[in-house]
PDB file of N, CA, C and O in Angstrom:
ATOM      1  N   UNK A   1       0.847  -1.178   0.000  1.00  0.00           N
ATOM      2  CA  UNK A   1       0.000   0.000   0.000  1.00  0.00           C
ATOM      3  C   UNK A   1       0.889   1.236   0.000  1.00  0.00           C
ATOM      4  O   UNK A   1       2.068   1.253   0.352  1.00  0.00           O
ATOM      5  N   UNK A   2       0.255   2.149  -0.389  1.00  0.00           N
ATOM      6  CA  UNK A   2       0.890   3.644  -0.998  1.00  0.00           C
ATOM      7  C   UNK A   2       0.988   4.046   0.683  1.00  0.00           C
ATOM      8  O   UNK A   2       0.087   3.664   1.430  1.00  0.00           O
ATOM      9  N   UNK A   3       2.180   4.867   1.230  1.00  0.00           N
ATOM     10  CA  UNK A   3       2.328   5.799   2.424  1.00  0.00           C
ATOM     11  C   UNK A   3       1.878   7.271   1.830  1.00  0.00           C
ATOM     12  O   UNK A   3       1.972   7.735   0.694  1.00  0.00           O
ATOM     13  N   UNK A   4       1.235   7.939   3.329  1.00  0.00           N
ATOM     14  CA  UNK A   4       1.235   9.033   2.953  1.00  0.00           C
ATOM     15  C   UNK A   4      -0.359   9.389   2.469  1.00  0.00           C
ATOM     16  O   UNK A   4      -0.679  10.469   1.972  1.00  0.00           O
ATOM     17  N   UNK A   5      -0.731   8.935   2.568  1.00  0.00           N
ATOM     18  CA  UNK A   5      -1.965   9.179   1.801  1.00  0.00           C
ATOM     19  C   UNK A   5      -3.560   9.671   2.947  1.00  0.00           C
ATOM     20  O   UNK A   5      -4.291   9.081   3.743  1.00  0.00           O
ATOM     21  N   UNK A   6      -3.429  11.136   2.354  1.00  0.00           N
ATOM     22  CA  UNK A   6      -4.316  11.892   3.320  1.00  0.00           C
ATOM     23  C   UNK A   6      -5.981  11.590   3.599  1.00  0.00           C
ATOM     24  O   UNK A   6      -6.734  11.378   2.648  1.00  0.00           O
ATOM     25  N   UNK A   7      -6.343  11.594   4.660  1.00  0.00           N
ATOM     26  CA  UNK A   7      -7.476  11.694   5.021  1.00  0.00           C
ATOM     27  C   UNK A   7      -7.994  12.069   6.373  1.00  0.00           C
ATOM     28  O   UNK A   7      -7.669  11.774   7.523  1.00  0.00           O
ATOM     29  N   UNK A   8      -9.005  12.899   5.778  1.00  0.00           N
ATOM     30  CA  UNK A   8      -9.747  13.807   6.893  1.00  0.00           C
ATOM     31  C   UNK A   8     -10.681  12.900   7.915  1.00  0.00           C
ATOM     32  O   UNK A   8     -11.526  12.045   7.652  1.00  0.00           O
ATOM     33  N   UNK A   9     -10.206  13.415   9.186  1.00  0.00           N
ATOM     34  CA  UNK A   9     -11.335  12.643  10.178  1.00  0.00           C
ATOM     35  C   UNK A   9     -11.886  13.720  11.086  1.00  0.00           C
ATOM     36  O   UNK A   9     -11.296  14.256  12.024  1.00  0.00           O
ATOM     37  N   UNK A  10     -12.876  13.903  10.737  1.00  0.00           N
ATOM     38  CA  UNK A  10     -14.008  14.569  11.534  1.00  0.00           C
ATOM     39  C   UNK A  10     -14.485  14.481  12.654  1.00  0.00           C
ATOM     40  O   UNK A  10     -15.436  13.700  12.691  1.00  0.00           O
ATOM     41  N   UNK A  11     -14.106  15.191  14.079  1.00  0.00           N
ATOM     42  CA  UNK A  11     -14.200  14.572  15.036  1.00  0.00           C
ATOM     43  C   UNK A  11     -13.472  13.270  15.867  1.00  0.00           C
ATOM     44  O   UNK A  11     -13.832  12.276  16.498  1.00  0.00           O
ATOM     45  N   UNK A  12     -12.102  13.994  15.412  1.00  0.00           N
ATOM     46  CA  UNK A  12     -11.042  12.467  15.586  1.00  0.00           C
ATOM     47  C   UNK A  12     -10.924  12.186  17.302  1.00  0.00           C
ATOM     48  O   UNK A  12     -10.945  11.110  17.901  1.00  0.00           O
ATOM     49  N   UNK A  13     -10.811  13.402  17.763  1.00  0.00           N
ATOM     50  CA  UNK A  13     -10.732  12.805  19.096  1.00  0.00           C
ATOM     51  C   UNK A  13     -11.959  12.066  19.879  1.00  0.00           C
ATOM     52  O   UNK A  13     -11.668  11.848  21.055  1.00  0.00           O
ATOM     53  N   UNK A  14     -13.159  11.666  19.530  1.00  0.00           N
ATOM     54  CA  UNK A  14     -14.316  11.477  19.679  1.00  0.00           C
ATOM     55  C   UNK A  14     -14.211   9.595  19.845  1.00  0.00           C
ATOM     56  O   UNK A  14     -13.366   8.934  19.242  1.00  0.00           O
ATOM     57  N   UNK A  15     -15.030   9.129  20.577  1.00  0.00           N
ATOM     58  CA  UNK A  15     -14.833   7.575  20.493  1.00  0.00           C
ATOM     59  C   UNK A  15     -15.118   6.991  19.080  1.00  0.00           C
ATOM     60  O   UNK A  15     -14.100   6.334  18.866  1.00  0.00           O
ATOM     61  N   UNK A  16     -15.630   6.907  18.393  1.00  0.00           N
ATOM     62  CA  UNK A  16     -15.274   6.205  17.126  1.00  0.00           C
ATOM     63  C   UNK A  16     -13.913   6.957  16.489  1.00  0.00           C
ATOM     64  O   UNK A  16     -12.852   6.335  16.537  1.00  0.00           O
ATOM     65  N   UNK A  17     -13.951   8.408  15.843  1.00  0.00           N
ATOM     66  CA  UNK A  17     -12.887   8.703  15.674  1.00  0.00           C
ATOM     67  C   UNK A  17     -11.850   8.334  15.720  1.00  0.00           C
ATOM     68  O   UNK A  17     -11.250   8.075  14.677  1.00  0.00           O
ATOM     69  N   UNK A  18     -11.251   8.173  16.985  1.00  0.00           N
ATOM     70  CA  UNK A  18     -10.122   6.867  17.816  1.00  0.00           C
ATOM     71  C   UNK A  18      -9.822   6.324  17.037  1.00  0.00           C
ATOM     72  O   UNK A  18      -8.819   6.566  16.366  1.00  0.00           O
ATOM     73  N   UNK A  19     -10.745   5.231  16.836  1.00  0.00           N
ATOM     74  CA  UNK A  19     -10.760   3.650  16.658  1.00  0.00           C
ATOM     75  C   UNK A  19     -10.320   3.773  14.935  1.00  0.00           C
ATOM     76  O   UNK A  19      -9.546   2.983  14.395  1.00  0.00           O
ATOM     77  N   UNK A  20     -11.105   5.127  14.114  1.00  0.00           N
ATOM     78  CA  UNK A  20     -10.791   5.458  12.531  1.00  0.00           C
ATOM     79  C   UNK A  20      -9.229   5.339  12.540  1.00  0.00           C
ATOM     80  O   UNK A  20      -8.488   4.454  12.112  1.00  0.00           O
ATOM     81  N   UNK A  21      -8.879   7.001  13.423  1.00  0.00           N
ATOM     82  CA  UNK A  21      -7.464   7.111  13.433  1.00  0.00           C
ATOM     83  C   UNK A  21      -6.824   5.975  13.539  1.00  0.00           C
ATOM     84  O   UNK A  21      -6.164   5.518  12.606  1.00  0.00           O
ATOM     85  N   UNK A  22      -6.931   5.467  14.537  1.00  0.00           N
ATOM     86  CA  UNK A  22      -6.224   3.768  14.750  1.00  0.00           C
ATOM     87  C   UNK A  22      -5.945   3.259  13.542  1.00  0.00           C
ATOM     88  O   UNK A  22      -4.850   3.347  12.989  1.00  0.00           O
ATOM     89  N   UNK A  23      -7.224   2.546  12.968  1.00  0.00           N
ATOM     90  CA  UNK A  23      -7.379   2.041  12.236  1.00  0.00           C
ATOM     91  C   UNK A  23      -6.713   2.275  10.870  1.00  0.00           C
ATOM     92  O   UNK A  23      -6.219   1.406  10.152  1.00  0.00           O
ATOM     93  N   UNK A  24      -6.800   3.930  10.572  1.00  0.00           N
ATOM     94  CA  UNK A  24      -6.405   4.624   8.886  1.00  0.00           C
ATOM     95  C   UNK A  24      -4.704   4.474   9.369  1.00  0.00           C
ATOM     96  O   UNK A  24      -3.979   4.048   8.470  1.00  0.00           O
ATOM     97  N   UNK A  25      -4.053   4.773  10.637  1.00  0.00           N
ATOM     98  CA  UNK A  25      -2.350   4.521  11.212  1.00  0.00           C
ATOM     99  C   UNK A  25      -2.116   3.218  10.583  1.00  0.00           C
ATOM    100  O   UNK A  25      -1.359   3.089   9.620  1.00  0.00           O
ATOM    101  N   UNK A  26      -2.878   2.078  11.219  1.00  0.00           N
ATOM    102  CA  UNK A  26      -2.183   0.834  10.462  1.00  0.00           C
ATOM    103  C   UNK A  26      -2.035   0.497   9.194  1.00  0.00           C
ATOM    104  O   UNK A  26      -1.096  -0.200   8.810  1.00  0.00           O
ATOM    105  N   UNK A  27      -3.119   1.049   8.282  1.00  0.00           N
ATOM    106  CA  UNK A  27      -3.290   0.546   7.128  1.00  0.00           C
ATOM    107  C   UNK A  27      -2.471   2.031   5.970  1.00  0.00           C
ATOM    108  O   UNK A  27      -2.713   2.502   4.859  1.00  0.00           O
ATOM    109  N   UNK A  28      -1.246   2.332   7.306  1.00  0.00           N
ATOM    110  CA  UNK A  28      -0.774   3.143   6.546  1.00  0.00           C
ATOM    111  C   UNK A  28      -0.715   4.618   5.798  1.00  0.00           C
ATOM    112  O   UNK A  28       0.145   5.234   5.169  1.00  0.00           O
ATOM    113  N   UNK A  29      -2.273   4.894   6.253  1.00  0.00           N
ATOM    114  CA  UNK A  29      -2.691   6.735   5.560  1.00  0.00           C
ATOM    115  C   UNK A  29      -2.120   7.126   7.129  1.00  0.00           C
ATOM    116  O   UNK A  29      -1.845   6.561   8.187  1.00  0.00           O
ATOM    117  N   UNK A  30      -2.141   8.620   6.469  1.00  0.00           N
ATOM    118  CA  UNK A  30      -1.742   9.952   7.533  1.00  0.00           C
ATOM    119  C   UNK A  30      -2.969  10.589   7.546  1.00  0.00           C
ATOM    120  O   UNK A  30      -3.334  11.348   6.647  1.00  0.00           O
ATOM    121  N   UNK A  31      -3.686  10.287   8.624  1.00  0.00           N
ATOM    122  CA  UNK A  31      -4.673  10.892   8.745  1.00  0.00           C
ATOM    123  C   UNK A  31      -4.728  12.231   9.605  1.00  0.00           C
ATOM    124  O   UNK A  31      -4.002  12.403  10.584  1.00  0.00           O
ATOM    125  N   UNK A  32      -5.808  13.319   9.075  1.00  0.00           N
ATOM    126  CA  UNK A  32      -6.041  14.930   9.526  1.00  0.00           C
ATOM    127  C   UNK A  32      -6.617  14.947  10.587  1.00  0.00           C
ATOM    128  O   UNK A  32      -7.717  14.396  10.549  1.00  0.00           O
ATOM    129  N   UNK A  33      -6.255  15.456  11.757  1.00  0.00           N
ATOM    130  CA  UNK A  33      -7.138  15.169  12.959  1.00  0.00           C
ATOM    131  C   UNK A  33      -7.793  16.821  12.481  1.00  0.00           C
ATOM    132  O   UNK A  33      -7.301  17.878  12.086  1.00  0.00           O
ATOM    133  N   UNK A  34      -9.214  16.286  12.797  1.00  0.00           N
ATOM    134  CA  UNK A  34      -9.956  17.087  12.855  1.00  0.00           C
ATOM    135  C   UNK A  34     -11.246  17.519  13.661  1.00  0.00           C
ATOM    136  O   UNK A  34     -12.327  16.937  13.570  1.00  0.00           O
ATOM    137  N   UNK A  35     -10.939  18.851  14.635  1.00  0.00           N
ATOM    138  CA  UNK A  35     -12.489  18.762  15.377  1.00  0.00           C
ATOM    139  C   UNK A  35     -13.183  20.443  15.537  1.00  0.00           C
ATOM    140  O   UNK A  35     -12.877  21.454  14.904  1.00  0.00           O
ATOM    141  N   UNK A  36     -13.844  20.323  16.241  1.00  0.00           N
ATOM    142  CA  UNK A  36     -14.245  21.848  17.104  1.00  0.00           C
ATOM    143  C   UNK A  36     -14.071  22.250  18.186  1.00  0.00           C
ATOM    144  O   UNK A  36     -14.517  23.360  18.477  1.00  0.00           O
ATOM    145  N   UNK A  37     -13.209  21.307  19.344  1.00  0.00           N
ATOM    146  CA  UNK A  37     -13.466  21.633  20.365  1.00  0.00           C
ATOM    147  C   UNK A  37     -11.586  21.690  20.441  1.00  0.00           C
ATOM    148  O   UNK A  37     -10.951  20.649  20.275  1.00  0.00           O
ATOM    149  N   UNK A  38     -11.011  22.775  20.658  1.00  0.00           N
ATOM    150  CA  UNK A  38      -9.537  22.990  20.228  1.00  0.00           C
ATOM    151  C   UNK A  38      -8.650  22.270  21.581  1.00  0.00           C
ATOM    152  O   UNK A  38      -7.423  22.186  21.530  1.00  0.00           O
ATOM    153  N   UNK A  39      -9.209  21.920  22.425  1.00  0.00           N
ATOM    154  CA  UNK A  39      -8.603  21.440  23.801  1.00  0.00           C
ATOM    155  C   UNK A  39      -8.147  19.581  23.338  1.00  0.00           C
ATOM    156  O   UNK A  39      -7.121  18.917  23.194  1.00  0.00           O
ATOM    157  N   UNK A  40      -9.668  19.375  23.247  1.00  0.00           N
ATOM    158  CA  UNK A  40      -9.260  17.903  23.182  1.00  0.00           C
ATOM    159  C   UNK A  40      -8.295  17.599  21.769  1.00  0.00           C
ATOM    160  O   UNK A  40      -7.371  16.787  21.780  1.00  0.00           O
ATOM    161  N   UNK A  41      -8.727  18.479  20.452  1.00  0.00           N
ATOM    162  CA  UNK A  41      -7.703  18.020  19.511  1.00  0.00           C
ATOM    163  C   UNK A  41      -6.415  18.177  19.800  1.00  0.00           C
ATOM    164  O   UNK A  41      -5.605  17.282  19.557  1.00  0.00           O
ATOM    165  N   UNK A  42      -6.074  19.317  20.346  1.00  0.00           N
ATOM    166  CA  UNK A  42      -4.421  19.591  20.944  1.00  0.00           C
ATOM    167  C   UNK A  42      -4.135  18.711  22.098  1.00  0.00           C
ATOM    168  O   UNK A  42      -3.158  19.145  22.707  1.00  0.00           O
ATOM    169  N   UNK A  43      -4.725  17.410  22.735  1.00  0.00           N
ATOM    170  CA  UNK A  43      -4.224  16.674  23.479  1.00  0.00           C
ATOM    171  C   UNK A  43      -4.304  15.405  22.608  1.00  0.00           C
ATOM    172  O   UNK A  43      -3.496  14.512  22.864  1.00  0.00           O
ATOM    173  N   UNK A  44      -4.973  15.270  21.850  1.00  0.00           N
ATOM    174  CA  UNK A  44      -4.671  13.823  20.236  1.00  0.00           C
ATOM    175  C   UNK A  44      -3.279  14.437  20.031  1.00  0.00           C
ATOM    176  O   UNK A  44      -2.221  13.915  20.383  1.00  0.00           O
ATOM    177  N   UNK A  45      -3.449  15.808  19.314  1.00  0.00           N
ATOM    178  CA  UNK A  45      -2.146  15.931  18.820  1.00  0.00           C
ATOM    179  C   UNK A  45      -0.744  15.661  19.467  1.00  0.00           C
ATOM    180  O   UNK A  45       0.356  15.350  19.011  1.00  0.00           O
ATOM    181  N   UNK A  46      -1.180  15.878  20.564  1.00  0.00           N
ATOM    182  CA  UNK A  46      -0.072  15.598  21.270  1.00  0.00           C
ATOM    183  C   UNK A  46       0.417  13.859  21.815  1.00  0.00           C
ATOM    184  O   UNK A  46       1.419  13.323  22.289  1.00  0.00           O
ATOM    185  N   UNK A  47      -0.912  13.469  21.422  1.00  0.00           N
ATOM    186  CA  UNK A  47      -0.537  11.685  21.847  1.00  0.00           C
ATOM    187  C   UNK A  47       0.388  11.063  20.285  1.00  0.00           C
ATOM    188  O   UNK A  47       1.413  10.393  20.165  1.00  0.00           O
ATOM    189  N   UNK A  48      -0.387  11.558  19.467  1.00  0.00           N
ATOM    190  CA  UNK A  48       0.313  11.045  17.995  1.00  0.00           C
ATOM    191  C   UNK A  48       0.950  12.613  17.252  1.00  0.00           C
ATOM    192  O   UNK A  48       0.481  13.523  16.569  1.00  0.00           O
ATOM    193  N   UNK A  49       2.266  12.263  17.855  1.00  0.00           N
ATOM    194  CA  UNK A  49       3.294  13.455  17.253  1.00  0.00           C
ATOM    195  C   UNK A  49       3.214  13.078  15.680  1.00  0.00           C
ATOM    196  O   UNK A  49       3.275  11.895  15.345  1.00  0.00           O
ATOM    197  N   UNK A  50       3.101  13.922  14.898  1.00  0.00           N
ATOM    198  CA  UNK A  50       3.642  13.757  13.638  1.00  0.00           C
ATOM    199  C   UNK A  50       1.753  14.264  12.874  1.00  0.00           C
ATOM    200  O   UNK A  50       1.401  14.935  11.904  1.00  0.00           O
ATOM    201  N   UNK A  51       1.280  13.780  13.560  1.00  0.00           N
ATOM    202  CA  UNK A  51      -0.217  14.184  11.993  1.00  0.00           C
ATOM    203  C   UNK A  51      -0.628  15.107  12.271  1.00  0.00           C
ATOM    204  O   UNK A  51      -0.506  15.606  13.390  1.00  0.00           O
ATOM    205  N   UNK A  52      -1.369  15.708  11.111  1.00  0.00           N
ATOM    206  CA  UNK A  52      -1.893  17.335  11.171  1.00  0.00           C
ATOM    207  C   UNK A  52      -2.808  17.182  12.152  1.00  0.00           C
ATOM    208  O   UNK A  52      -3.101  16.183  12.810  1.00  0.00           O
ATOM    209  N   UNK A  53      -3.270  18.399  12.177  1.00  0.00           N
ATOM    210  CA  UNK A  53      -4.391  18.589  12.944  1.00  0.00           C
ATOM    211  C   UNK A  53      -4.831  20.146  12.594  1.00  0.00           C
ATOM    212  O   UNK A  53      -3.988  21.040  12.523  1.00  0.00           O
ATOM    213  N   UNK A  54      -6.344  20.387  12.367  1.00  0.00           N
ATOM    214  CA  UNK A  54      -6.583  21.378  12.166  1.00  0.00           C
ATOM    215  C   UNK A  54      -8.197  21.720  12.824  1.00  0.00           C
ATOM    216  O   UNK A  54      -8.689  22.842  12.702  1.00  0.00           O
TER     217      UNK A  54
END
């Protein structure tokens, strides 16, 4: 499988979210953390150094 390969998750820090992120990490994509609530995304971001977050 191709590395690198972007995708948006909506509500990543959220309980399914999680389990996406998890999930899109193994199978190799770099997934966009993405939410509304700027606290909890800046503590994802901070568990998985390296993916965006916006």
């Amino acid at each position: 499988m191709t590395t690198n390969l972007n995708v948006a998750v909506f509500g990543a820090y959220g309980h399914t979210g999680r389990f996406v992120v998890a999930e899109l990490l193994e199978r190799g994509y770099a997934p966009v953390l993405i939410g509304r609530d700027p606290a909890k995304l800046s503590a994802l971001s901070s568990a998985l150094p390296g993916l965006e977050s916006r």
